[in-house]
Each structure stands twice: as C-alpha cells, then as structure tokens.
N, C-alpha and C positions, 0 to 999 in steps of 0.2 A: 203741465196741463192738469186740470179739474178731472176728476173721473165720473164716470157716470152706468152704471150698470158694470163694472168691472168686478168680475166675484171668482177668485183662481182658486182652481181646486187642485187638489190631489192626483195629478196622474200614474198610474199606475203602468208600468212597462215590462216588461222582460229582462229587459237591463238595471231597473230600479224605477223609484218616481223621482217627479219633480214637478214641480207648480206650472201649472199652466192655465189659459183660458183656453175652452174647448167653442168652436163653431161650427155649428150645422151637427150631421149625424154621421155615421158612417153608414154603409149600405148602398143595395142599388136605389138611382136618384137621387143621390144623396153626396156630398163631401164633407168629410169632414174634418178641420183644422187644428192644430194646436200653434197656441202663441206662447211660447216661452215666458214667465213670471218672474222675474228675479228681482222684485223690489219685494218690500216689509209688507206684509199683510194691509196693513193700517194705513198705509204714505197715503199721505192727503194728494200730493203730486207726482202723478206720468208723465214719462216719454218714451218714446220708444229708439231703441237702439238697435242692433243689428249682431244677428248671430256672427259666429267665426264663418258660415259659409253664405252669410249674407241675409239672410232673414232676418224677419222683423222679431224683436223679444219688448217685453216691457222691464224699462229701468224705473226709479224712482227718480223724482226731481223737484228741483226748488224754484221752478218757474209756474206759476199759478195763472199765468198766459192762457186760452182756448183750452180746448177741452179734448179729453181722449174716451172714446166709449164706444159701449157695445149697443147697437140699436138692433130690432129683430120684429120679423114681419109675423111670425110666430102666432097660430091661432087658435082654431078648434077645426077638426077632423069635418072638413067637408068634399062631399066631390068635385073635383075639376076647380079648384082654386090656388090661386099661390098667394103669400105673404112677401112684402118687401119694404123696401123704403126708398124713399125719393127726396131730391134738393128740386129748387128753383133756380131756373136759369142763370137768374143774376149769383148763382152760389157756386156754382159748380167747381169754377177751378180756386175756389179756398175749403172745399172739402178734400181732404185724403181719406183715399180709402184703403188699408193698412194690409186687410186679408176680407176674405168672407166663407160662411162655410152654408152649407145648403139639409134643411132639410126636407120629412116628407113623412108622410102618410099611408099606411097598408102596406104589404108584406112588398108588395111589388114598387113598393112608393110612387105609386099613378095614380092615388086618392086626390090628393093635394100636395104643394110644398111651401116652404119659406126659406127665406134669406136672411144669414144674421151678416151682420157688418162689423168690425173693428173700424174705425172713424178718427182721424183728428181733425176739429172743428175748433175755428174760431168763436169768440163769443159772439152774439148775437145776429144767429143764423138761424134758419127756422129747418125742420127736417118733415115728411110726409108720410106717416106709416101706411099701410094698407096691410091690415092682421088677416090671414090665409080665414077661410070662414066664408066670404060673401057680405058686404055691408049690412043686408040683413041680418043677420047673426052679431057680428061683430063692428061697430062704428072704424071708421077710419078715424086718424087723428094726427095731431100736429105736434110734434115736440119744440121747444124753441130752448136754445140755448143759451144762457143769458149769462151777464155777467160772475154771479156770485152761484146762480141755481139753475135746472136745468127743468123747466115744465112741461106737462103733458095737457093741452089743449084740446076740446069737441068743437066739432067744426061750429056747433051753434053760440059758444063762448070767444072765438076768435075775437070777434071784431071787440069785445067786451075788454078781453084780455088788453090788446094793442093798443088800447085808451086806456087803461088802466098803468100801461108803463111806455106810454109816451111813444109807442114808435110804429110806424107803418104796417099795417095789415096785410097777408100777402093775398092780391087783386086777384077775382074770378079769371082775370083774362090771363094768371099766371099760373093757373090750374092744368090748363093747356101744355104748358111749357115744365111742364114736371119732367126731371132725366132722370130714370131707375138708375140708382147708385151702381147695381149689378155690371149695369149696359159700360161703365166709366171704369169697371176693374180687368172687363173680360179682357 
C-alpha cells in the first residue's frame, strides 16, 4: 500500500526504543497508541502485519495496491469541540480501521478533542475530516484518495476537483449518511 501521513518516530521506553507511529495522547481523555514500525524509514510501500501477540505493526511491502495512513481530526484549542473523520456509506466496509488513538485539550482534557486513525484504504475513496476548532475557525474538508496521490479538498472546490479527474462528486444527500470512523472501531 501507498503511505500517506506515516512519519515513525523514536520511541523511547524503559526497556529501550523502537520505531513507532504514536496516536492520540496519553492522559486523562485521551488514549494513546503505538503501532509498531519495522519497515525502512523510506519504503515507498506498507502493510501491515501482526505482532507475536497479535497486534497490528507496520511491514514494508511491494504491493503499491490502496493505501495505508494516518488521517487526524486534529485542530486548534477550542471549547466543547472534537475533531475526527468520516467515510460515506457506500465506503464503509472497504475502510479498515487498524487502531486509533484520541486526543484532547486542557489539563483536564474537557476543552476539546480529536481522533487520529491508522486506515487501510482502497484507492479512490473519498474521506471527511472535521478539524476539532468549530467550522468557523477551521474548514472542514475532504481527502480523496487516488490512484497515484492522495488529495486534500475545500468543500467549495469539490465539485471543481471531481470534473477535473472524471469521477463522481460525493451528493449533498450523502452528507447525511456520513459514519465516524471512531463509531466502526469501538
């Protein structure tokens, strides 16, 4: 799979480090995740494979097939907001959703929060951010994942976009029918 936002860092442990992607935060209101890294810094292609006690890690791979990423609802500090992301009905069960980790806002983390996703995604599927913030602040927006690249879309360029590379716009009346990724992992 294509990568898209995948950036492993350094974890640092008690027992040593090792490469990982990190999601969400730790703390109260918060979770937070590590996914195990064990391919080359650089691999053009992921997948993901499975600890010895069964969890998910990332391998490298030679399949350039859908896509593996990290999408995040992630915003700016407002009260009584949360960030996350969403499919469209017709998508739902060709999303995987790998792990996710949660964060938050204020000591108490009751400000606001968001949701990061680990994701494998086929190509050309459309995703729904909603950044923690309030639309005022922060636009909502559309990721679409495409064959070769993976775009970031304003809702006022959609329709521009979808003529622009020949394929269906997704319909007002499918706006409705949005499922939080969160809702499909719990």
């Amino acid at each position: 799979m294509k990568r898209f936002e995948i950036h492993p860092i350094e974890g640092e442990f008690d027992w040593g480090t090792m490469s990982i992607i990190e999601l969400g935060e730790s703390g109260r209101n918060r979770r937070l995740v590590y996914v195990p890294y064990h391919a080359p810094d650089d691999a053009e292609f992921l997948e993901i494979g499975t600890t010895r006690s069964g969890r998910p890690k990332i391998i490298k791979s030679e399949s350039p097939e859908g896509w593996l990423a990290v999408v995040s609802g992630s915003g700016t500090y407002t009260r009584g907001t949360y960030g996350t992301a969403y499919c469209l009905e017709s998508a739902k069960d060709k999303i995987q959703i790998i792990e996710y980790g949660k964060g938050a806002y204020g000591t108490a983390g009751r400000i606001g929060s968001w949701y990061e996703f680990l994701i494998a995604i086929p190509d050309d599927i459309f995703i729904r951010i909603r950044p923690a913030g309030g639309s005022h602040k922060i636009a909502r927006y559309w990721l679409y994942f495409g064959k070769e690249k993976t775009y970031k879309i304003s809702d006022n360029e959609i329709d521009l976009f979808c003529e622009s590379q020949g394929i269906e716009p997704p319909s007002l009346e499918s706006l409705i029918d949005l499922i939080e990724l969160v809702d499909r992992k719990k």
